[in-house]
C-alpha positions as CSV (number, residue, x, y, z in Angstrom):
1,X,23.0,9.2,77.9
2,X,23.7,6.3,75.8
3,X,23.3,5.5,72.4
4,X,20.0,6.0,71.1
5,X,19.6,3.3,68.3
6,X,16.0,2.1,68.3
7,X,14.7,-1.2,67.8
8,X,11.4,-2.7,68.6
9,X,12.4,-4.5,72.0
10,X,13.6,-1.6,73.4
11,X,11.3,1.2,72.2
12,X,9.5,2.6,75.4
13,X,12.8,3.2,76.8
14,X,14.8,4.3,73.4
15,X,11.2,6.4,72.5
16,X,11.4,8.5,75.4
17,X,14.8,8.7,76.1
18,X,14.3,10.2,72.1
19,X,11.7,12.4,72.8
20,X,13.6,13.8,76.0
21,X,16.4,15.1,73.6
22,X,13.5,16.6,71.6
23,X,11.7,17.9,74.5
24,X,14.6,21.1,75.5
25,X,13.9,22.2,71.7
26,X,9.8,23.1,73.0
27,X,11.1,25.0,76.4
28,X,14.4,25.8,76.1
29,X,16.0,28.1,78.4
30,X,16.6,31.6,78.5
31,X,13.8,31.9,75.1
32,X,10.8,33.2,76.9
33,X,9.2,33.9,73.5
34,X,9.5,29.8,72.4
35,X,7.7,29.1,75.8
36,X,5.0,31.8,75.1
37,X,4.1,29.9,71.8
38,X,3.6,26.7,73.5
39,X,1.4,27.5,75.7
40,X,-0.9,30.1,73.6
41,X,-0.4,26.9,71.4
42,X,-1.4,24.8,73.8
43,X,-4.4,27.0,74.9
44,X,-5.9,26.9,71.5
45,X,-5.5,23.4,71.1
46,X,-8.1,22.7,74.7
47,X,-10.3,25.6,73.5
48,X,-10.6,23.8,70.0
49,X,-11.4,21.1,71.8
50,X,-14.0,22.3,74.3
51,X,-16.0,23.7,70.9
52,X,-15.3,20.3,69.3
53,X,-17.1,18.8,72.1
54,X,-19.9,21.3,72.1
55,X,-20.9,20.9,68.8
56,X,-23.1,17.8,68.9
57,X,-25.5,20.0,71.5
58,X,-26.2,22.4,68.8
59,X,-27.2,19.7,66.2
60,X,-29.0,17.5,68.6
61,X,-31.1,21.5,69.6
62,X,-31.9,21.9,66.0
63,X,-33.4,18.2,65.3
64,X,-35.2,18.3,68.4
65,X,-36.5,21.7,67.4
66,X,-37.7,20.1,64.1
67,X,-39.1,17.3,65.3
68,X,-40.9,19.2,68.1
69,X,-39.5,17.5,70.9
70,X,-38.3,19.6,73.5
71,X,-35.6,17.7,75.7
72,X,-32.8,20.7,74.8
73,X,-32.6,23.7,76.4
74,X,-34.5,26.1,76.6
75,X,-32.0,29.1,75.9
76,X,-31.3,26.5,72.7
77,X,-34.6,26.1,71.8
78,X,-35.0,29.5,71.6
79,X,-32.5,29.9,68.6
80,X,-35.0,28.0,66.4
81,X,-34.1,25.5,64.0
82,X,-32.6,27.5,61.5
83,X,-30.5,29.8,64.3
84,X,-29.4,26.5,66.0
85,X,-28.3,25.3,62.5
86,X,-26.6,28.1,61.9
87,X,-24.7,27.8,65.1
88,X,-24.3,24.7,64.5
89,X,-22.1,25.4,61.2
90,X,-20.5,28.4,63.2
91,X,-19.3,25.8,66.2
92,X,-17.1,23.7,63.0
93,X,-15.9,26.7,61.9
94,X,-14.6,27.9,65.4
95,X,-13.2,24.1,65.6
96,X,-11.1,24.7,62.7
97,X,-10.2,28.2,63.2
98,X,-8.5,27.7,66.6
99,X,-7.2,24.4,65.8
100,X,-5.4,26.7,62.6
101,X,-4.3,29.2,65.2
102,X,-2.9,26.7,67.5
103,X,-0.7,25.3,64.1
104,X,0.0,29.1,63.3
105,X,1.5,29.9,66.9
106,X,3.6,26.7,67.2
107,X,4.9,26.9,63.7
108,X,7.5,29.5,64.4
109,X,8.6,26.7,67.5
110,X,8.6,24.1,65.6
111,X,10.6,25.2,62.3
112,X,13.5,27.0,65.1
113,X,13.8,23.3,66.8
114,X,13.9,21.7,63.1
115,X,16.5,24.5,62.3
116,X,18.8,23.8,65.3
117,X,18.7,20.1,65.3
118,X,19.7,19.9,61.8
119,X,22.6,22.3,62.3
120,X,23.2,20.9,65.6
121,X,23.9,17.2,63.1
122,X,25.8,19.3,60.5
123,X,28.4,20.5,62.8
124,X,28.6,17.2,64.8
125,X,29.4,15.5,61.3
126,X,31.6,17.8,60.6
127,X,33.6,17.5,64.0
128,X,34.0,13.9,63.6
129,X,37.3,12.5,62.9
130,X,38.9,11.3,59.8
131,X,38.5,7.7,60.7
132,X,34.9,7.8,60.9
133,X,34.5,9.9,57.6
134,X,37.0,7.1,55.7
135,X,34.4,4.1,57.1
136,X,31.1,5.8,57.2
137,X,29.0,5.6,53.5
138,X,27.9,9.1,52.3
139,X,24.5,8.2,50.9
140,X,23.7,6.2,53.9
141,X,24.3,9.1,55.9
142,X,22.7,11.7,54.2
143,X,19.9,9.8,54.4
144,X,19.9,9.0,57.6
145,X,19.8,12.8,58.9
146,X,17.3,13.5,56.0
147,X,14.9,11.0,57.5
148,X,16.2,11.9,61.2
149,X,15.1,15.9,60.9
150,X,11.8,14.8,59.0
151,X,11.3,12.4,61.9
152,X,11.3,15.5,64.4
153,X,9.0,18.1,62.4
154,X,6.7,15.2,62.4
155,X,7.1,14.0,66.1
156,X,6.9,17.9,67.5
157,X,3.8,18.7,65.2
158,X,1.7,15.4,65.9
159,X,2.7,14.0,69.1
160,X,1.5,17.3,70.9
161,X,-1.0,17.9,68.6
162,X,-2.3,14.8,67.9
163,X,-1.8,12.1,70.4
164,X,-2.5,14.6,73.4
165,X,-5.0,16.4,72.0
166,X,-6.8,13.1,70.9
167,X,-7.1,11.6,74.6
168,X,-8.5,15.2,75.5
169,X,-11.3,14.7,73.6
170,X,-11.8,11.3,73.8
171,X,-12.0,11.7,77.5
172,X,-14.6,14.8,77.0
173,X,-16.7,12.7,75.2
174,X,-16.5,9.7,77.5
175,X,-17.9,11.9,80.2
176,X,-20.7,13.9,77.9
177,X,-22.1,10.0,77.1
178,X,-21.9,9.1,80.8
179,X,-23.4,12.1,81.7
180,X,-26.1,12.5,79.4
181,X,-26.9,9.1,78.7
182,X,-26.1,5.7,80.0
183,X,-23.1,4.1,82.2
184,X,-23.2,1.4,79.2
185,X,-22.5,4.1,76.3
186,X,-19.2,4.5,78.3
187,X,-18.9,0.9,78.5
188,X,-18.5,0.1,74.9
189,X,-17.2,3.3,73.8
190,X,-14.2,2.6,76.5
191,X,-14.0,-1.1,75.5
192,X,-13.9,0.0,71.7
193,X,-11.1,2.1,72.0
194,X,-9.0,-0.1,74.5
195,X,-9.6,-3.0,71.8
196,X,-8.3,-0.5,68.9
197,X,-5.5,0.9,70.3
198,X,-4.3,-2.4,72.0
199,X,-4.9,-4.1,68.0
200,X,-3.1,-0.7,66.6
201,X,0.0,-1.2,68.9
202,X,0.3,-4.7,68.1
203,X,0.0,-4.8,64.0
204,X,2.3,-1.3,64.4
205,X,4.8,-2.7,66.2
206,X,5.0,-5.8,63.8
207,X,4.8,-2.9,61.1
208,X,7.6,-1.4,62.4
209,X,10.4,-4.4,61.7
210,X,9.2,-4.1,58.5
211,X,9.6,-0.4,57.6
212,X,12.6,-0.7,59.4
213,X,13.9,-3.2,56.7
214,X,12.3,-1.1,54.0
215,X,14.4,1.7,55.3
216,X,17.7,-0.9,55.0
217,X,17.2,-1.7,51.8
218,X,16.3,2.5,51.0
219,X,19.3,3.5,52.5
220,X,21.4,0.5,50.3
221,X,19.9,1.6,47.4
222,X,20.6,5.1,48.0
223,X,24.5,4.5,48.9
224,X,25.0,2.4,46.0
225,X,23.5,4.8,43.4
226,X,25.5,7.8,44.4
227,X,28.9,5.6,45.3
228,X,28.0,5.1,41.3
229,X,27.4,8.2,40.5
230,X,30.6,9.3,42.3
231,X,32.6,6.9,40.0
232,X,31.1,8.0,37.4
233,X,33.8,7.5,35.3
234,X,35.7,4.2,36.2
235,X,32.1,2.5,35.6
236,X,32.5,3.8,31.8
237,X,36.5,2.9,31.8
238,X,35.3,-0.8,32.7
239,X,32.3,-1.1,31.2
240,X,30.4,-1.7,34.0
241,X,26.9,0.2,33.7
242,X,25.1,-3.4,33.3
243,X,27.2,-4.6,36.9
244,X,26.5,-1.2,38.5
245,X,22.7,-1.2,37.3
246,X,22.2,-5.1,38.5
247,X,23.4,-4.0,41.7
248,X,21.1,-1.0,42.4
249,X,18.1,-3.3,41.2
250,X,19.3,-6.0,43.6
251,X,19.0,-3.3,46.1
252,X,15.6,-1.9,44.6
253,X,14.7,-5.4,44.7
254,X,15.0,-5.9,48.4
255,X,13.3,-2.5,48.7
256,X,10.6,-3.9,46.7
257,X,9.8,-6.9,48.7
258,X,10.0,-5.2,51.7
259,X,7.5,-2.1,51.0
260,X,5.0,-4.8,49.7
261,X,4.9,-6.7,52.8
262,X,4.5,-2.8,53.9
263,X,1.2,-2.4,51.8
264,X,-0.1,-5.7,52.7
265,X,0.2,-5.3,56.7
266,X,-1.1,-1.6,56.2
267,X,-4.0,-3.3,54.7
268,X,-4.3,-5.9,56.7
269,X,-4.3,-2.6,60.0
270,X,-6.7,-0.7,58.4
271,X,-9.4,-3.3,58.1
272,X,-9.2,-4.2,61.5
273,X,-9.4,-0.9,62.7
274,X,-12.5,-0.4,60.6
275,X,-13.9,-3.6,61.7
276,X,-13.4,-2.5,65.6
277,X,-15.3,0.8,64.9
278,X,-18.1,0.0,62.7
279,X,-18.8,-2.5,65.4
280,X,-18.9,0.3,68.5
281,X,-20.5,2.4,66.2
282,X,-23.3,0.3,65.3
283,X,-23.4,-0.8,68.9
284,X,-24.0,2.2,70.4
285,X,-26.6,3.0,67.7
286,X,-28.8,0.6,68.5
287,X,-28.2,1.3,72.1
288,X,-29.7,4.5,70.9
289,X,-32.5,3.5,69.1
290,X,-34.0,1.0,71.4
291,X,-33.4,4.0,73.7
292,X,-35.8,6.5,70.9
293,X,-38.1,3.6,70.7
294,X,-38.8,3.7,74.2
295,X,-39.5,7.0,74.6
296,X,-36.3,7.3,76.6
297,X,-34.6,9.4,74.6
298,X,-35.3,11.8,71.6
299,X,-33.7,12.0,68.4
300,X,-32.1,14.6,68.9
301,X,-30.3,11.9,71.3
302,X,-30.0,9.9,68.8
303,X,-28.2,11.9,66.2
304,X,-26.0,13.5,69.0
305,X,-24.7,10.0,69.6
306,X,-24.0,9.5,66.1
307,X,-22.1,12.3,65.7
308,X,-20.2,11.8,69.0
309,X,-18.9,8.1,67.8
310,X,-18.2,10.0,64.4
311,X,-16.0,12.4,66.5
312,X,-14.5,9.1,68.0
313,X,-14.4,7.2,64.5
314,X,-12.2,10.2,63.1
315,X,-9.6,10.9,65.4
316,X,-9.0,7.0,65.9
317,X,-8.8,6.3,62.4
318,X,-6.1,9.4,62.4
319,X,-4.6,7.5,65.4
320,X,-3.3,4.7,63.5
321,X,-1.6,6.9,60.8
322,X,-0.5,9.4,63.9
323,X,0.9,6.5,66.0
324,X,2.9,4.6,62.9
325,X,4.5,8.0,62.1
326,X,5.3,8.5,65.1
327,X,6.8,4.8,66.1
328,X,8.9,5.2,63.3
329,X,9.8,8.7,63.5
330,X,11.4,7.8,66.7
331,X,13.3,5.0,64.9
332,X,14.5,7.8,62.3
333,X,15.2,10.4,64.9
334,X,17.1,7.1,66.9
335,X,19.6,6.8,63.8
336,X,20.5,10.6,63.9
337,X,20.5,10.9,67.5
338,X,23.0,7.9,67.3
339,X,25.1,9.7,65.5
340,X,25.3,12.6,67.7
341,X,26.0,10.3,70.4
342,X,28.9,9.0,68.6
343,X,32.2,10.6,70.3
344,X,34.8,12.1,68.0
345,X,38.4,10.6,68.2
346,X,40.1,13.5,68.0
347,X,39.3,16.1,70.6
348,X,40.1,19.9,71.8
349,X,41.3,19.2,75.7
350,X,39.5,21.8,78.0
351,X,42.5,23.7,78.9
352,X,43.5,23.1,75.5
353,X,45.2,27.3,73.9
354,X,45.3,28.6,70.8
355,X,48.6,27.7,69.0
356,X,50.8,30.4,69.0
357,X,52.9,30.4,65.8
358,X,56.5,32.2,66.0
359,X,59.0,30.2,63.5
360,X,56.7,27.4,62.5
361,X,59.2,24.7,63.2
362,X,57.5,21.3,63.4
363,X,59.0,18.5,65.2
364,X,58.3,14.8,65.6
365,X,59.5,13.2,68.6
366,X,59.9,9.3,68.7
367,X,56.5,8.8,67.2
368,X,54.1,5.7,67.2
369,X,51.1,5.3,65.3
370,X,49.0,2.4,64.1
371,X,45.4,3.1,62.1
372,X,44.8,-0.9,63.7
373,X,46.8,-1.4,67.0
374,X,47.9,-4.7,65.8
375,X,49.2,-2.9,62.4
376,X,51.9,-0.5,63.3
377,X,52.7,2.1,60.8
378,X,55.2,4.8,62.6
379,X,57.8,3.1,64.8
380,X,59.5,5.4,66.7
381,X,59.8,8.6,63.9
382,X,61.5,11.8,64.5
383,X,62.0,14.2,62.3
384,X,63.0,18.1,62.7
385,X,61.8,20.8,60.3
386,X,63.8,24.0,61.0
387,X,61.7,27.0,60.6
388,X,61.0,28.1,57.2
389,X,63.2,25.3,55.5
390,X,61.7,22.8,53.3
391,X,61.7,18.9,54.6
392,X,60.8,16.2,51.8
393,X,59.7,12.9,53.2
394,X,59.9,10.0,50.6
395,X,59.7,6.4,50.6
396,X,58.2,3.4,49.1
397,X,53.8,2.5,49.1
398,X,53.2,2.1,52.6
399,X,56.3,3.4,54.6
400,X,54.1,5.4,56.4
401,X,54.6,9.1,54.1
402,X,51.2,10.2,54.2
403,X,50.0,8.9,58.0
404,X,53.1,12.0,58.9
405,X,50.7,14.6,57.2
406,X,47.3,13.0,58.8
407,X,49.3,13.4,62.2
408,X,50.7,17.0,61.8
409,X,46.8,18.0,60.9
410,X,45.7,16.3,63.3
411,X,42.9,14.1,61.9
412,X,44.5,11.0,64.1
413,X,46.2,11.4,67.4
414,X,49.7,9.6,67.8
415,X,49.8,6.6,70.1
416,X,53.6,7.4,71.1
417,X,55.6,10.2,71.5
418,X,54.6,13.9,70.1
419,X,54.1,16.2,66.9
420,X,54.9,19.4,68.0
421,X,55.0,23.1,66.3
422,X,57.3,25.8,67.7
423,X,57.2,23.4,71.0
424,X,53.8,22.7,71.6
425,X,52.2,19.7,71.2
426,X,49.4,19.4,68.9
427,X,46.9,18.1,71.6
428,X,47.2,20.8,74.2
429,X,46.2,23.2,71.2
430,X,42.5,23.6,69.9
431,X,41.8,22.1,66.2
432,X,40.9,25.1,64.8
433,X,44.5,27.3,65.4
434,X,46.0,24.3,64.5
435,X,44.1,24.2,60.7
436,X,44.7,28.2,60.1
437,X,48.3,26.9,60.4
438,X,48.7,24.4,58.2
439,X,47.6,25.1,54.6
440,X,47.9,21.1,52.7
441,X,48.3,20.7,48.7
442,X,46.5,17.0,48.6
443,X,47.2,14.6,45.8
444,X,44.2,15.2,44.2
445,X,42.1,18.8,44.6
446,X,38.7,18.2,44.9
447,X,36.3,21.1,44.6
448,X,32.9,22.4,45.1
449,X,30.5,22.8,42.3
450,X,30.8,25.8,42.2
451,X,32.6,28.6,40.5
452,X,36.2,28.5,39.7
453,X,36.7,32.0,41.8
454,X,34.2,30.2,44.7
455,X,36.9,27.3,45.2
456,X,40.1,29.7,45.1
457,X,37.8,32.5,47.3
458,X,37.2,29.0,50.2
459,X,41.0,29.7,51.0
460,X,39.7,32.7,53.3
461,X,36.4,33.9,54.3
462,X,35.5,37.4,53.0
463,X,38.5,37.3,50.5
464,X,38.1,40.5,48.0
465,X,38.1,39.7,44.0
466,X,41.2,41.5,43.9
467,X,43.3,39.2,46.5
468,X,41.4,35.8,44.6
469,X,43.1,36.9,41.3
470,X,46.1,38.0,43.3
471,X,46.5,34.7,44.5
472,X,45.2,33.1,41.0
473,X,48.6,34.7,39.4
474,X,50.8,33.2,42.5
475,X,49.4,29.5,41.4
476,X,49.8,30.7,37.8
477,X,46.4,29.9,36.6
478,X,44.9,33.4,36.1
479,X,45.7,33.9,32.6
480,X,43.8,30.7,32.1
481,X,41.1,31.2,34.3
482,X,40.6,35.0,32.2
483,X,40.5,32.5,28.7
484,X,37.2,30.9,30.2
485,X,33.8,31.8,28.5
486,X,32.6,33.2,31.9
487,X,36.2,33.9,33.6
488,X,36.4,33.5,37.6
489,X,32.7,32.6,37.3
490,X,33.0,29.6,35.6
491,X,31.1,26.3,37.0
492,X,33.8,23.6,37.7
493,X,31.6,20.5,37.8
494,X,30.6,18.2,40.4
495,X,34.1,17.6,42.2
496,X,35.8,19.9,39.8
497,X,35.4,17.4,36.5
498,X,35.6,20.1,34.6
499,X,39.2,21.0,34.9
500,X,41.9,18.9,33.9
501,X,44.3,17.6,36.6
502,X,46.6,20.2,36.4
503,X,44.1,22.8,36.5
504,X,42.5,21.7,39.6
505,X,45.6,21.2,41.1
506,X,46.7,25.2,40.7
507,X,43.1,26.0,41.8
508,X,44.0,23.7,44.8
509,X,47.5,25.8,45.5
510,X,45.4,29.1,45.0
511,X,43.0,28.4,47.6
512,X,45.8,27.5,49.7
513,X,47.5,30.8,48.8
514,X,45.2,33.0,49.7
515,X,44.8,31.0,53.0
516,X,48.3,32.4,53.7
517,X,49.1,29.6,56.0
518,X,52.7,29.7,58.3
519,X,53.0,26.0,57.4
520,X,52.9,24.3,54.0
521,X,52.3,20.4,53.5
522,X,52.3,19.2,49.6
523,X,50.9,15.5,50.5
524,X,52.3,13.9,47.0
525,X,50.9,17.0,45.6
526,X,51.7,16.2,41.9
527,X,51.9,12.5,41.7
528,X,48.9,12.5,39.5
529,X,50.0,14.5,37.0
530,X,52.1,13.8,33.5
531,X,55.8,15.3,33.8
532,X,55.3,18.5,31.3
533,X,52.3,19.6,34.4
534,X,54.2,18.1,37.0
535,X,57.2,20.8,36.1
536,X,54.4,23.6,35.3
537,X,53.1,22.8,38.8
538,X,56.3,21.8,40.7
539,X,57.0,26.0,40.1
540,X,54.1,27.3,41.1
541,X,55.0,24.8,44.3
542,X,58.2,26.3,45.1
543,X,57.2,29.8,45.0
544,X,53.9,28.9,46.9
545,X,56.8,27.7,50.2
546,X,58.8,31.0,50.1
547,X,59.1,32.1,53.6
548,X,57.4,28.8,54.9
549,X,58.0,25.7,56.7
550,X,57.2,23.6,54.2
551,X,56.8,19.3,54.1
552,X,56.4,17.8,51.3
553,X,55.5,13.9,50.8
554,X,56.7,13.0,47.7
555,X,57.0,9.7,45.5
556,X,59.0,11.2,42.4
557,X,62.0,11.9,43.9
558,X,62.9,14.4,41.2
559,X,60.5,17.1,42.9
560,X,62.2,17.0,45.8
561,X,65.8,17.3,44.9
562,X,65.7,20.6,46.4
563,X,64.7,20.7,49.1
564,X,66.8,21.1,52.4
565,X,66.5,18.2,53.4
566,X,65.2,14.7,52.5
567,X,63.8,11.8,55.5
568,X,63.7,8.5,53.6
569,X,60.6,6.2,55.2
570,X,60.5,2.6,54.9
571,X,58.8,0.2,56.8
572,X,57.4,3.1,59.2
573,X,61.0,3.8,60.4
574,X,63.9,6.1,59.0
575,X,66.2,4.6,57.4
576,X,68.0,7.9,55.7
577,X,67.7,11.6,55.9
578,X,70.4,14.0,54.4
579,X,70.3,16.8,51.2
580,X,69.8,15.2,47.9
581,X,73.4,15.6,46.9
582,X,75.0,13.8,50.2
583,X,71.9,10.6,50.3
584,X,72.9,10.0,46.2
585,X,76.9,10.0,47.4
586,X,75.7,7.3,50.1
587,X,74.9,5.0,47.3
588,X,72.1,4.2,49.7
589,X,68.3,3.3,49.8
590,X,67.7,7.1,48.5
591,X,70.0,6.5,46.1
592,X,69.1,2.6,45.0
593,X,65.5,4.4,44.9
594,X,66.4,7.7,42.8
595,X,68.5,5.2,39.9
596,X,65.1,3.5,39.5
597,X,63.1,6.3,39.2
598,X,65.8,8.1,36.5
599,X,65.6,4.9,34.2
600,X,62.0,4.3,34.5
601,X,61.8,8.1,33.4
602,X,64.8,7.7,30.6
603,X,62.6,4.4,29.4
């Protein structure tokens, strides 16, 4: 199916091709209980209507009654005014107690297809690759599936029990005024409606552009006030509330102009619709009357008609709200839809097996890799990390350090060559053996707001209390963690502000800890940090690799003087790789690189 993007030239075939991706959530397979709902929904809906239809005959009985006229019935008449009143009242009531029913029954439906579609989005998010995470805004998006799963509760509650229901009785009704009355009742009730939905269509779909650059501007507001909010504090290091606030009104601003021409067409539709059904209504009345006048017809006739074109009046004026929703619930539901549509980069094959860890030696063979094809980054790497040894890869900005860690998770797919662990290549293995593997030390921890023993527990599902402190001490931040006012249960902050560097960072090797991963990658894992926390941390680092194969992508040389062995990047092509010891007697770029370092340090 392809992409699902709505706009207003393409609507009929975007709508439905929408509503068919909705439609499997209403009768799904194998769920004999969803299918049962519908239709006792469904049920209540045309008996709700059959009573709403049936009504009128009861108040048109009990005026004829009082009048004395006797066109009704007999087994009506017979009621009396006051019974046929009564019954009267009792018809509404039925009316609205099915129509209740019908929204009890189908509620359970509709919330389980609300449920799934939104986790369905979650997980398709979450399967997409790096590179669309790295281009794609955050507050846009959220937005977009916010609107998107509103979009559907509304479409499955009022397109089958609104529009559908709607023709239903505007049909019955059709046929009670041919019937009962006059060819020319159907006439202008027919014409009246053809005339209001063909003006509804038009204004909405002219509506529709514009809530569609409301929602622009909405969505640019939104991603700008929480990309804010998320820099939270280099807005205060450069003083740049007053820039950051004239940009979100700039986008509040377009917002604004756009929902006013919003307000003004909505205006603009709802007189016209009124217009087009005061005139039917008063047409049809006077029909009516001149119909009374001539002893044709009673007025018990003539109040049944009124309340018929009432019926009409209602439902029609609900019609214009029902059918804007709608329109643009399918552009909502569009937006998220395009998302799912939207094809992740990297991709289990499959065939593709579980990776089956023995060493944990990692290999890259002759490697090419380019985040823009005409931008190589990796030309030709290949680099051997022995099992359980520890390989440092350094170099300067931009040699291509970090793209080696992307590739050995997996987040990007090499364009030449292969990564490889104990001999088999990364994409003949499924993503999620691959991640149990590796456990990564990033640059800079980022946690949940949450509790300091909820980020360290995230290394492993169902980890004990006992294991989280266990792994707390490893990472040598347990003794800190116990000097908190509220120990392992204390919040850390949106993003973990409320730890310092450091702190975050043994949190960060904790979680990975207790993850007890066969593979360890430190991806310039205390760069950040001042050199008194680097050391503190650099520790904890080396006892975290005991008995693993451990990369580490470094910029400070001095972190990685032990390690077994060191691959010197530059220009995304090795240009040295030996000990520490044998790449400083070299007097080569290691070395040229490590004397710069030492005197920047001794400065």
């Amino acid at each position: 199916m392809r992409r699902t993007t709505l706009t207003t030239s393409d609507m009929p075939a975007d709508g439905w091709a929408t509503i068919r991706r909705v439609a499997p959530y209403l009768w799904p397979k194998n769920q004999a209980w969803v299918k049962r709902r519908v239709v006792l929904a469904l049920i209540a809906l045309v008996v709700a209507k059959l009573v709403a239809v049936g009504t009128p005959f009861f108040y048109k009985a009990a005026v004829d009654a009082l009048s004395g006229e006797s066109d009704s019935a007999a087994w009506m008449l017979g009621f009396g005014a006051v019974g046929l009143t009564v019954a009267y009242g009792m018809a509404r009531l039925l009316n609205v107690g099915f129509q209740q029913l019908r929204d009890v029954i189908f509620a359970r439906v509709a919330q389980r297809a609300l449920r799934q579609l939104a986790l369905v989005t979650f997980q398709h998010i979450h399967r997409m690759s790096l590179r669309y995470h790295i281009t794609r805004k955050t507050g846009g998006l959220s937005r977009i599936i916010e609107r998107g799963v509103k979009g559907v509760e509304f479409l499955l509650r009022f397109l089958l029990f609104s529009i559908g229901p709607l023709v239903l009785e505007l049909l019955m009704i059709a046929i009670v005024l041919w019937t009962l009355f006059d060819f020319w009742y159907l006439v202008v009730v027919v014409g009246v409606i053809a005339t209001y939905v063909a003006f509804t269509l038009k204004v909405t779909e002219w509506r529709v552009k514009l809530r569609k650059q409301m929602n622009d501007q909405d969505t640019d507001a939104n991603q700008k006030a929480i990309d804010s909010l998320l820099n939270f504090e280099t807005v205060k290091y450069f003083g740049a509330e007053s820039r950051e606030a004239s940009r979100y009104d700039a986008a509040m601003e377009g917002y604004e102009r756009a929902a006013l021409q919003t307000s003004y067409s909505l205006a603009l539709l709802n007189f016209g619709q009124s217009m087009l059904i005061t005139g039917g209504l008063v047409a049809v009345m006077v029909m009516a009357a001149v119909g009374v006048q001539n002893g044709d017809m009673t007025v018990g006739d003539f109040v049944m008609v009124n309340a018929y074109m009432i019926q009409i009046t209602m439902p029609l004026n609900f019609l214009g709200t029902v059918y804007r929703e709608i329109r643009q619930s399918l552009v909502d539901m569009g937006e998220m839809f395009g998302l799912l549509e939207q094809a992740p980069d990297v991709t289990d094959k499959p065939d593709a097996k579980v990776l089956n860890v023995q060493g944990a030696e990692v290999v890259l063979d002759d490697v090419f890799f380019g985040y823009d094809p005409a931008r190589p980054i990796l030309k030709g790497v290949s680099v051997r990390v022995p099992a359980g040894q520890t390989v440092a890869v350094v170099g300067p900005s931009g040699s291509g350090k970090s793209t080696i860690g992307r590739l050995l998770f997996r987040f990007y797919d090499v364009q030449g060559g292969s990564v490889q662990i104990d001999g088999q290549d990364l994409r003949d293995v499924t993503q999620a053996s691959l991640h149990a593997a590796i456990g990564v030390v990033p640059q800079d921890t980022v946690l949940f707001n949450d509790t300091v023993g909820y980020n360290i527990a995230y290394g492993r599902a169902g980890a004990t209390r006992s294991e989280v402190e266990a792994a707390a001490k490893a990472a040598q931040i347990h003794d800190f963690i116990q000097s908190l006012p509220d120990g392992y249960d204390t919040q850390v902050g949106e993003r973990g502000l409320k730890l310092s560097g450091g702190e975050k960072q043994r949190v960060g090797i904790a979680r990975t800890l207790l993850k007890n991963p066969p593979i360890l990658l430190l991806d310039e894992a205390t760069s950040a940090l001042d050199t008194e926390t680097e050391r503190d941390i650099q520790g904890a680092l080396e006892r975290a690799g005991q008995g693993r194969t451990v990369i580490t992508i470094a910029h400070r040389l001095s972190t990685v003087a032990n390690a077994d062995r060191i691959v010197v990047l530059e220009d995304g092509k090795i240009v040295e790789q030996g000990t520490h010891a044998e790449l400083i007697e070299r007097q080569g770029r290691y070395a040229s690189l490590w004397q710069r370092q030492q005197a920047e340090e001794a400065a």
